[in-house]
FIVEX-313029 format. One line per field, with one value per atom (N, C-alpha, C, O): residue number from 1; y, x, z; atom name. Coordinates in steps of 0.1 Angstrom, whole numbers, m for minus. Layout:
BEGIN
pos	NUM  ...
yy	Y  ...
xx	X  ...
zz	Z  ...
site	CA  ...
//
This chain:
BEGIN
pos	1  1  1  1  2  2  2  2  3  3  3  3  4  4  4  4  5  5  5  5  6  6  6  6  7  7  7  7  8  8  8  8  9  9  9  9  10  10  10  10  11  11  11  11  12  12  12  12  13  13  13  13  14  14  14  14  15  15  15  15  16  16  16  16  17  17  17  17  18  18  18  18  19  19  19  19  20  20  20  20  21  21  21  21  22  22  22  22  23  23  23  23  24  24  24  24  25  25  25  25  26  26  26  26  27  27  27  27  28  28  28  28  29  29  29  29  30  30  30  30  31  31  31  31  32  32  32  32  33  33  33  33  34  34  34  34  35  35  35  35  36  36  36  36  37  37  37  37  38  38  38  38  39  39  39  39  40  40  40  40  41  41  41  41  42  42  42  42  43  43  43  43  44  44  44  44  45  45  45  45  46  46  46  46  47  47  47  47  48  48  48  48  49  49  49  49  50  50  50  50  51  51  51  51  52  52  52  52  53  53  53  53  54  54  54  54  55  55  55  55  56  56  56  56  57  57  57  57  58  58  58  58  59  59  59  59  60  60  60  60  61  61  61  61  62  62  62  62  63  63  63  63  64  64  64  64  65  65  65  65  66  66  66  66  67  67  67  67  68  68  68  68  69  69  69  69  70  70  70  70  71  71  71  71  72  72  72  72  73  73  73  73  74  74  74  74  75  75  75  75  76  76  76  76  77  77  77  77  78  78  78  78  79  79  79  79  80  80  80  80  81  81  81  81  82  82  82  82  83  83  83  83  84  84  84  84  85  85  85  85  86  86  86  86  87  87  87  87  88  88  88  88  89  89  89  89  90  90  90  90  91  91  91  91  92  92  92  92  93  93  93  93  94  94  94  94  95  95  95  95  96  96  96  96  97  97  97  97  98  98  98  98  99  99  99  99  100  100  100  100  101  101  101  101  102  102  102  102  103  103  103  103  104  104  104  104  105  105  105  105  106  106  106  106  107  107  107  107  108  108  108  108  109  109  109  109  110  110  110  110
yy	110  119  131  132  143  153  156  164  147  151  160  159  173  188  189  193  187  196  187  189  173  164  166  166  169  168  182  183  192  204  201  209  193  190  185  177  191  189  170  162  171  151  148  137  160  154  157  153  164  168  159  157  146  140  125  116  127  115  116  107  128  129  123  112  131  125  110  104  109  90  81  69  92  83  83  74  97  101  88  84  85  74  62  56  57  43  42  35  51  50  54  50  61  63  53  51  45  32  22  13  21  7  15  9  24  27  32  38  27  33  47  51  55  68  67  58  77  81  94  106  87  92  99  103  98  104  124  132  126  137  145  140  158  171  179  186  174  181  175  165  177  167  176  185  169  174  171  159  182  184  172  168  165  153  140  132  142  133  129  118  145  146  145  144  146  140  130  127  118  105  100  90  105  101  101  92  116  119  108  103  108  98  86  84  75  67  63  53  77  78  78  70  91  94  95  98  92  89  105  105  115  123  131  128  144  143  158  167  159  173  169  160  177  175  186  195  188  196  213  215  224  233  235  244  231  235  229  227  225  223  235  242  233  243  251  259  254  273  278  284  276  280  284  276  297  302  298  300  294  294  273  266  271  258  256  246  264  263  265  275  253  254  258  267  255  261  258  253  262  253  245  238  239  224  216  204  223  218  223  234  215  221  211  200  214  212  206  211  194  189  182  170  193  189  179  175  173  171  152  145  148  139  126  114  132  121  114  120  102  95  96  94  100  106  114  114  119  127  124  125  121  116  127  128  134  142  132  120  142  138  134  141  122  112  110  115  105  105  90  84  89  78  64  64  54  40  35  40  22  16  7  m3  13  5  17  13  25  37  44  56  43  46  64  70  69  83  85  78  97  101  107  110  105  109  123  128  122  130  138  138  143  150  148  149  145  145  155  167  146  154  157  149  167  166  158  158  147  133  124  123  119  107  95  91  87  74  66  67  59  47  41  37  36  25  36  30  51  53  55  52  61  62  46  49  34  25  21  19  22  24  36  33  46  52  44  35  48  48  33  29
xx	m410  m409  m417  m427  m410  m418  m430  m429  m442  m452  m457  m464  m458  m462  m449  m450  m445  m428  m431  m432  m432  m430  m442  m442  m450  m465  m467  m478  m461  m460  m448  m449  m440  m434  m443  m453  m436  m442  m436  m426  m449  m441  m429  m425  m425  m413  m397  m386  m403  m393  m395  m384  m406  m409  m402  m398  m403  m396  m381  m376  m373  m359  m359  m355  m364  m362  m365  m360  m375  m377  m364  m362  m358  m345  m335  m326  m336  m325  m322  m312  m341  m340  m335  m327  m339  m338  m320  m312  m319  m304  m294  m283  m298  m290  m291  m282  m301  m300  m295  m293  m292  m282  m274  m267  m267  m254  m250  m239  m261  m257  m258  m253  m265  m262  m270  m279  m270  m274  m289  m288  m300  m313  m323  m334  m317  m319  m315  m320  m307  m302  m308  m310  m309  m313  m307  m312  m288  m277  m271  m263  m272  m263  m257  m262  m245  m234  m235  m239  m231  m227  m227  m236  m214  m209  m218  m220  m228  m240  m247  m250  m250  m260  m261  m271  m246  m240  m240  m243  m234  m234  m251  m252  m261  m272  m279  m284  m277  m279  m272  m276  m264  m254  m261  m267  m263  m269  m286  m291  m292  m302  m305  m311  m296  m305  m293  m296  m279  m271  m263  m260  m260  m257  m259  m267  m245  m243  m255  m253  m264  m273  m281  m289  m278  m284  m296  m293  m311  m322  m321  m318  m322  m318  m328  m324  m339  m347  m341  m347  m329  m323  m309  m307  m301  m289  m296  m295  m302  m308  m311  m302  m321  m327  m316  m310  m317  m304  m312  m305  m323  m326  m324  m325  m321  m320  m297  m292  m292  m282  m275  m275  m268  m267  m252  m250  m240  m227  m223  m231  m209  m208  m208  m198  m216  m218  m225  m225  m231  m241  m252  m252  m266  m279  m289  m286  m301  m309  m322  m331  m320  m333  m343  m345  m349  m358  m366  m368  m372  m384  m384  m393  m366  m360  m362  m364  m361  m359  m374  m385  m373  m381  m393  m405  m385  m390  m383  m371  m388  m384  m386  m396  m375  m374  m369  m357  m374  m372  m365  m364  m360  m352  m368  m378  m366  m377  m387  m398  m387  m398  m390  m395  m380  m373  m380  m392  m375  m381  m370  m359  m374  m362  m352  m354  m340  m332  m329  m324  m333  m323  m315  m316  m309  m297  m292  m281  m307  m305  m307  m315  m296  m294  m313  m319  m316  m332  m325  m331  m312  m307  m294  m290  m289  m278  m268  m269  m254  m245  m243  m245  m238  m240  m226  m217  m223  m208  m203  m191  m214  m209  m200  m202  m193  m183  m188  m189  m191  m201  m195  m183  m200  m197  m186  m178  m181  m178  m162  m151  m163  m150  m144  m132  m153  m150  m144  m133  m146  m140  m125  m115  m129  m114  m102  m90  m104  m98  m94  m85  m100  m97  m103  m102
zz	235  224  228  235  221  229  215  205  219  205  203  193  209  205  196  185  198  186  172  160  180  164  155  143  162  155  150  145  150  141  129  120  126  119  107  107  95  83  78  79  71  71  59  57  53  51  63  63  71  89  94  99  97  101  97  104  85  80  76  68  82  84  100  102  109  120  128  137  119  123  113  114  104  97  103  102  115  123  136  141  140  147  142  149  131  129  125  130  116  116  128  130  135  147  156  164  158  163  161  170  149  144  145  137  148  149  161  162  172  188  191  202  180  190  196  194  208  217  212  209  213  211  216  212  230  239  239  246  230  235  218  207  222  215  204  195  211  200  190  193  184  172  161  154  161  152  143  140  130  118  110  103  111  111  111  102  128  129  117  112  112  108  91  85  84  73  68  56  82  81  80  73  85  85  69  61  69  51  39  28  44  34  36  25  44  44  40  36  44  40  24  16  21  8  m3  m14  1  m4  m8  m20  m1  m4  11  19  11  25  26  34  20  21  39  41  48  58  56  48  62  55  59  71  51  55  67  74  70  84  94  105  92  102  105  115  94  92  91  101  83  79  94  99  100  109  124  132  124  133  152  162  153  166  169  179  157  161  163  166  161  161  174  180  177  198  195  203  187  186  172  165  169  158  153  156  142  135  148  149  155  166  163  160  162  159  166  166  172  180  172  165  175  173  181  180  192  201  202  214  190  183  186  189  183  182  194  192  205  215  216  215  219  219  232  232  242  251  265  266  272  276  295  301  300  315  326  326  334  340  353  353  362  377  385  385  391  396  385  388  375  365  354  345  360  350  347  350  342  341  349  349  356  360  354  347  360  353  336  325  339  330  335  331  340  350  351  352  349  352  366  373  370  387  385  376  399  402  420  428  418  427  425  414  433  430  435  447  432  442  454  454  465  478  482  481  488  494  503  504  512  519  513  500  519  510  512  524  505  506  516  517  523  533  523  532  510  507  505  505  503  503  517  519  528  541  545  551  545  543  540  547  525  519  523  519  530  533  548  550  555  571  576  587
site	N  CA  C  O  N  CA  C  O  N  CA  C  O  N  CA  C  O  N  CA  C  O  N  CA  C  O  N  CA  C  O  N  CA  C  O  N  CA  C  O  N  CA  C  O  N  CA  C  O  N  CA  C  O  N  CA  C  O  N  CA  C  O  N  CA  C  O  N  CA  C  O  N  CA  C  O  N  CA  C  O  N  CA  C  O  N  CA  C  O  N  CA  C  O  N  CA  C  O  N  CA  C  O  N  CA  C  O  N  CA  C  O  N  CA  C  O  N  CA  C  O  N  CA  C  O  N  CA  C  O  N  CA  C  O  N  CA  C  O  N  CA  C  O  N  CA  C  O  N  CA  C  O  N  CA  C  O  N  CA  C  O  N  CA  C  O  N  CA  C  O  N  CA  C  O  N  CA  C  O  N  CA  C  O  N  CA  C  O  N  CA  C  O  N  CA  C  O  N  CA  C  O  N  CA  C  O  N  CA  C  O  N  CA  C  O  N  CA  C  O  N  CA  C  O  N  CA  C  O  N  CA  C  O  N  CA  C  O  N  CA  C  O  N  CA  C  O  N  CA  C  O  N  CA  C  O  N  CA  C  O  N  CA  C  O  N  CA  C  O  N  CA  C  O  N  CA  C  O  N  CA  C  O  N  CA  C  O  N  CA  C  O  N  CA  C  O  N  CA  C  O  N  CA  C  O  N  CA  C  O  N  CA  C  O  N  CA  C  O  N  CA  C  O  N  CA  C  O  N  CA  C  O  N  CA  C  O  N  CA  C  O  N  CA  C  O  N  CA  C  O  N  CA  C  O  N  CA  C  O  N  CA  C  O  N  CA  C  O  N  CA  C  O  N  CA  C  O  N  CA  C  O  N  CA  C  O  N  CA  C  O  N  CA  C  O  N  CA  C  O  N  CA  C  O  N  CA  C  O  N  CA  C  O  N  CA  C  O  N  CA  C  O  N  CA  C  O  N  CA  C  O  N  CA  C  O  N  CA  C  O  N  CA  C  O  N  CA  C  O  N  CA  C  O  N  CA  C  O  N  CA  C  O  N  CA  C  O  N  CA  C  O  N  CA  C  O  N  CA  C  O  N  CA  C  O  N  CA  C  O  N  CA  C  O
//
């Protein structure tokens, strides 16, 4: 989690976003990631608090808005894994694809 962001959050920001977690977890999203959609973020409200009002410090706020019905909540990921910094067995690249063709298709080909 990135705790400088979360920890300036006021505690009722705080307790949308840990709703964001717990309910986006039973439901598989993906919590890892920053953007979340309109839609996401509807469905969350609705289950939460029973009503699709998502918080306007989220909508209002034009620097949090990444396109349409896309809005950025930094604050969100649990944590934060850079290239060589992962745990193992989270199956992020720690490299980049290379223009070589792997031994296993050089194979298959020829």
């Amino acid at each position: 989690m990135n705790n400088q962001m979360y920890n300036e959050l006021t505690h009722p920001q705080r307790a949308y976003v840990n709703s964001i977690r717990t309910i986006g977890e039973q439901w598989g999203y993906d919590l890892t990631k920053t953007d979340w959609t309109r839609r996401e973020l509807v469905a969350i409200s609705m289950k939460r608090q029973g009503n699709d009002d998502v918080p306007n410090w989220i909508v209002k706020d034009q620097s949090r808005r990444v396109g349409r019905g896309v809005y950025a909540i930094p604050e969100l990921p649990l944590e934060s894994v850079s290239p060589g910094h992962g745990n193992d067995g989270d199956d992020l690249a720690d490299s980049s694809p290379t223009d070589e063709p792997s031994t296993h298709m050089v194979e298959a080909i020829g």
